[in-house]
Structure formats: C-alpha cells, structure tokens
Residue, then its C-alpha position, 0 to 999 in steps of 0.5 A: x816304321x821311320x824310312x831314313x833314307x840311304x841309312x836305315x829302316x827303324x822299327x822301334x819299339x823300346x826306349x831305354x834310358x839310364x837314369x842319373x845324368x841322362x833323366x834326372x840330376x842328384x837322383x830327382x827326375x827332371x821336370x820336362x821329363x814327365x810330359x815327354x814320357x807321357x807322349x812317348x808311353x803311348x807310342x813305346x815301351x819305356x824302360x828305366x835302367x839305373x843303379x839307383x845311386x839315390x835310391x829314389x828311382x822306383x819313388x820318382x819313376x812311379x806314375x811316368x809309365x815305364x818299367x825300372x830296371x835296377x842294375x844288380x851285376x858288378x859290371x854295369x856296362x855288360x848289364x846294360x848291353x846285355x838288356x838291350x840284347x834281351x830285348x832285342x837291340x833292333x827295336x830298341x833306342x837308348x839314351x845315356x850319357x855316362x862311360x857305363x853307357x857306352x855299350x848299351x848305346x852302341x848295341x841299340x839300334x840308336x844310340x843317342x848321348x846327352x850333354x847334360x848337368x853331367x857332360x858326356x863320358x867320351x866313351x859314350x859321344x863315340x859310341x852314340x848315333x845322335x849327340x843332344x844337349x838335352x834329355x828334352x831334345x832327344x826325347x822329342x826325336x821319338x815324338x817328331x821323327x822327321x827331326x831323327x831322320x833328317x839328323x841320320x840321312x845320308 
C-alpha cells in the first residue's frame, strides 16, 4: 500500500499502458521501456492495450512480461474505460497520452499522461492525476513511490 497523505490510499495492482505514443513510437517499443517493465513485472500486473496501428505490438510486447489487449470495438475510448472497469479501477494506474485516453486515465485510480514524440491529446492532460514528459519518468513513479507520493499530497 502507498499512504498519500491528505489525499489517497493506493492498493495498486494493475498498470495499463497504451500502446503508440505512450511505449513505443511508429509502432517499435521504446528502449527504456524493457528495463522498467522487467522491474515493475515483478511488482504488478502489466497490461498493454493498443489498436495495434502497426501491427507489431504482439512481436514487440512478447518477452516484456505483460498481457496485450488489442482493442476490437469502434469506440476505443469506451473499451478502454471499460477495461480498467473489468479490472477494477481502484487497483489499477494507466498511462497514455492520446484523446482515446482520456477516459481510461480518468477512471484508474492514477492516471498519468505522457508528452511524449507525440505530445498530449489535451483531453487527456485534464483527465490525468500526474503530467510526465516521458514513459521512463512515469514508469519509475511505480518503482520509486515516494516520487508518486510527494507529486500527489496535499
């Protein structure tokens, strides 16, 4: 449990990130990802949740530990929500950084949206908890937690 003091308890057992923009860019995995997600598998379930634009995320994705949702609705703003519903938004942080985001990080318990390559969707920034300039920066809220509750006390 990670305490933040005068706003939350956080029981975290999920980290949902989309895919393009967010991990990767032009559909390839960014480097530091593979590192982090090695650390934070050992800690949480980690979920990938892409429309797959590319078509590489199940090639790319395969030895990082985590489990590949590929979107199948005609609204992938609802499907994303609705799968961090299924798993139960209290236990869950999402990442993205695209307009279709912005409902999956404001339904997680943290929500944090990434400038990346791609920038934000601004949807998204105001549906977020936590704003980083990179999947590395966020990534590492979930490794070092005292940077996640020092940015979210009140």
């Amino acid at each position: 449990m990670i305490i933040i003091p005068n706003c939350k308890n956080l029981e975290i057992k999920h980290v949902v990130c989309d895919y393009n923009g967010t991990i990767a860019k032009d559909g390839d995995v960014l480097p530091e990802v593979k590192a982090l997600f090695k650390i934070l598998a050992t800690r949480y379930k980690l979920y990938v949740i892409t429309a797959d634009t590319f078509g590489s995320v199940k090639k790319q994705m395969q030895t990082y530990g985590c489990e590949i949702k590929i979107l199948s609705s005609k609204d992938h703003t609802a499907e994303k929500e609705a799968f961090i519903e299924e798993l139960g938004s209290t236990s869950c942080v999402a990442l993205g950084n695209g307009n279709n985001d912005a409902k999956m990080l404001a339904k997680a318990e943290v929500g944090i949206a990434i400038i990346g390559d791609e920038g934000c969707a601004k949807e998204t920034f105001m549906a977020s908890d936590i704003l980083c300039k990179s999947i590395s920066e966020a990534l590492e809220f979930l490794i070092y937690p005292k940077r996640l509750i020092a940015t979210l006390r009140r």
